[in-house]
N, C-alpha and C positions, 0 to 999 in steps of 0.2 A: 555431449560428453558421455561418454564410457564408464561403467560399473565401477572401472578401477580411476577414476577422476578422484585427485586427493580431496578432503571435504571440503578444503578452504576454496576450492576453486568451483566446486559447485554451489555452496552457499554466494560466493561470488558471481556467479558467472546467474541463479536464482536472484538476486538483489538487486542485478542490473536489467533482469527483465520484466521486474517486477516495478524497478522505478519507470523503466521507458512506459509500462502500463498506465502506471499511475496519472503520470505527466499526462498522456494522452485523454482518459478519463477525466482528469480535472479540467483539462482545454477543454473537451465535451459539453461538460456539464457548463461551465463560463457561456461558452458558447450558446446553452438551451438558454442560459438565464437572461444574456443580451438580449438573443430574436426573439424569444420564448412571448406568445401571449398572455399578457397579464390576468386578461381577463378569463381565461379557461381553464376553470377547478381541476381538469382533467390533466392539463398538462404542468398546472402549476403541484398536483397531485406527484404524477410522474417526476418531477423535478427534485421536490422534499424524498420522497423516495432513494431515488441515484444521489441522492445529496447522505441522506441516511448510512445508505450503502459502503459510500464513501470514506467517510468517516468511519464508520468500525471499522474498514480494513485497514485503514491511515492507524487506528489506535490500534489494532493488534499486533501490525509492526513495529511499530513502537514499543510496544510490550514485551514483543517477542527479543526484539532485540537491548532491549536493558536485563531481563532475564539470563539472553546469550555474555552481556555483555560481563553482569554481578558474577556468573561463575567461571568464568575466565579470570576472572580478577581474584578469583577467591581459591582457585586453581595457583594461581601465580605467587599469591601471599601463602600458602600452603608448603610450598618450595623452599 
């Protein structure tokens, strides 16, 4: 998308490649913890880690987008 892409369309067009990320990362991680060996500190390490990781970016979009969402709202009732 282009400098002059209106915003809806890049937050849009950002959200949907952020979920197809996400989706994937979560299959990932599923997936480590299926085959994953239980017994090796190292990977069970590496797992809580990307598990970690996960999870804050899951809660900053969330964040982010009730923050997006309160002042649109508060935009609209302003009107």
């Amino acid at each position: 998308m282009g400098a002059t892409a209106p915003v809806e369309d890049r937050v849009r067009s950002l959200f949907a490649n952020y979920s197809v990320t996400a989706s994937q990362e979560k299959a990932a991680i599923i997936n480590q913890a299926s085959n994953g060996d239980p017994t090796n500190p190292a990977e069970l390490l590496s797992l809580q880690n990307r598990v970690g990781n996960y999870s804050l970016a899951i809660n900053m979009i969330s964040t982010l987008t009730h923050k997006s969402t309160s002042a649109i709202d508060s935009v609209l009732k302003a009107q």
